[in-house]
N, C-alpha and C positions, 0 to 999 in steps of 0.2 A: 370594553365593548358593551355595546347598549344588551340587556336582557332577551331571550329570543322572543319573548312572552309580549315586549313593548315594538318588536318592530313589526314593520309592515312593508308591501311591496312597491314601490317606486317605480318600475316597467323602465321606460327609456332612459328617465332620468338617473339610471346607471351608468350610460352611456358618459357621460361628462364626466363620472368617477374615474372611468376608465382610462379616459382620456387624459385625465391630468397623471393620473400616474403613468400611462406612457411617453407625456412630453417629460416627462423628469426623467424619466429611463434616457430616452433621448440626450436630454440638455447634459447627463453625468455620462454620454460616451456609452453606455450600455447595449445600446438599439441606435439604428439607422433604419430613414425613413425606406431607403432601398430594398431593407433587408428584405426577405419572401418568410410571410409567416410559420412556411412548413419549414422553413431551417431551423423554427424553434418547437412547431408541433408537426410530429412527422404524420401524424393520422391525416392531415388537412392535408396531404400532398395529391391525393390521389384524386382520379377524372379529371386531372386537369388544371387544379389547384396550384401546383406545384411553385408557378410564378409569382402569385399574386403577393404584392407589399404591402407592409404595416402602414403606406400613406396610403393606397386603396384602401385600407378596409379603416382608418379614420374616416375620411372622406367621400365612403357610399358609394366606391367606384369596382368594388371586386370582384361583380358578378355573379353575384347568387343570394340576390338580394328574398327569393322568395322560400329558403333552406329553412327548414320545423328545427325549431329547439323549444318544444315542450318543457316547461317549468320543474318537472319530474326529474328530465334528464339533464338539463342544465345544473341543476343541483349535485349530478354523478362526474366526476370525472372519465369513469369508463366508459359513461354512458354518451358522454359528451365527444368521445373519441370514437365509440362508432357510429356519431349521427356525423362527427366529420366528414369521417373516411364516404359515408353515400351520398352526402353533396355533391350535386354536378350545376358548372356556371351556366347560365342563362343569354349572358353574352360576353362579348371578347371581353376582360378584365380592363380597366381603366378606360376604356372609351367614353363612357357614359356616367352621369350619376342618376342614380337608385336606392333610396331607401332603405337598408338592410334590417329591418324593424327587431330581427330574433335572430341573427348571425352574426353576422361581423364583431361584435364586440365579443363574442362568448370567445372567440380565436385568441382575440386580444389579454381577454384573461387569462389563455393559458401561455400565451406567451410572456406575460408576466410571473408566473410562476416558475416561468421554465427558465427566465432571467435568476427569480429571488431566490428560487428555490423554498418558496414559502406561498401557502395557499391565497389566494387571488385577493380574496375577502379580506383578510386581515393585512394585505400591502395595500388594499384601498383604504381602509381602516388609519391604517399607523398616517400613509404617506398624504392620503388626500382631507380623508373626513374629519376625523381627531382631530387635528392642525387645526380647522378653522370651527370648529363647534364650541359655541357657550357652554359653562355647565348651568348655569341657570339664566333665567329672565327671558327676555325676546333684540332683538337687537343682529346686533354685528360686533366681534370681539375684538379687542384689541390687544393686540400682538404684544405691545411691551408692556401693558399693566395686566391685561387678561380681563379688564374688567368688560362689561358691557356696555356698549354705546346707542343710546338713541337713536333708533331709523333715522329721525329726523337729520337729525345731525350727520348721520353719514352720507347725505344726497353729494353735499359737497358743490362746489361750486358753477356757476354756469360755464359751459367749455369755450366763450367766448366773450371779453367782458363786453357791457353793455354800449359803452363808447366808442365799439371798435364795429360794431355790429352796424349794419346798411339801415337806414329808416325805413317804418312801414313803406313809405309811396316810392322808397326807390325799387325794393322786392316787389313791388305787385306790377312795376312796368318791366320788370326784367324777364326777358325771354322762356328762360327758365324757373319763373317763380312758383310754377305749378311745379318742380321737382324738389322744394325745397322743404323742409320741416321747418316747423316753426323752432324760436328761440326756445332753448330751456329755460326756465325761471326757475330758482331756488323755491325749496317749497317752507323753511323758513329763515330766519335772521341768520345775519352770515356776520362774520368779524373780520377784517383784515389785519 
């Protein structure tokens, strides 16, 4: 694991961490998206809570999107269980999507501990980050030599080849040409 002295805070972009190690809980039979998160943290049952699923609170639907998890206590596990338990939802669970900007994933985390029986951090660690991080240069790593690979090189191909693609003047009469992105272009030499 990186140094405490070299990291630094990342805020949302946890959220993605988190998320990948719950689609593997998932994909290995572990977790169901059905499940209701207080079947694994009992503190989150209460006001209410009780119901709500691990696909609510991936997907910003669980209802208490505006609950304080101060950085102090998100770091406590105790602390984190009684800022649970005084959460109250906002609105009916899964009706709506909402933001949950300092909630919904801190749940996630403990429900991943209470799957690994292994602190949050380091099953994001082993399961998501480690896996795909360089130990040097800049790039994107490859998986069966480990070495590093050229940005460049990893853009990869356009998702449509260019022959199959409509010409300029048929998109710009087409009804819908105003919804359309343009082509991707490789941004350099490609080999087939």
């Amino acid at each position: 694991m990186t140094p405490p002295d070299q990291r630094y805070v990342i805020f949302s972009c946890t959220k993605a961490l988190i998320a990948a190690v719950i689609w593997q809980l998932l994909r290995d039979g572990e977790l169901r998206l059905d499940d209701t998160a207080a079947g694994y943290v009992e503190a989150f049952a209460s006001n209410g809570k009780d119901g709500i699923t691990i696909e609510q609170l991936l997907v910003h639907t669980g209802g208490f999107p505006t609950a304080p998890m101060p950085p102090a206590d998100g770091a406590d596990p105790n602390r984190r269980a009684e800022r649970y338990a005084r959460w109250r939802t906002t609105f009916e669970p899964g009706t709506h999507f909402e933001y949950h900007p300092t909630a919904g994933h801190w749940i996630l985390a403990d429900v991943i501990e209470a799957i690994t029986g292994t602190d949050y951090r380091t099953v994001v660690h082993e399961r998501a980050a480690a896996r795909h991080t360089a130990s040097t240069g800049s790039g994107s790593a490859s998986r069966s030599t480990g070495r590093v690979t050229s940005p460049r090189s990893a853009v990869g191909e356009p998702p449509t080849p260019p022959s199959s693609r409509p010409s300029s003047a048929s998109r710009s009469t087409s009804p819908t040409s105003s919804a359309r992105s343009p082509p991707m272009r490789s941004s350099g030499s490609t080999t087939r």
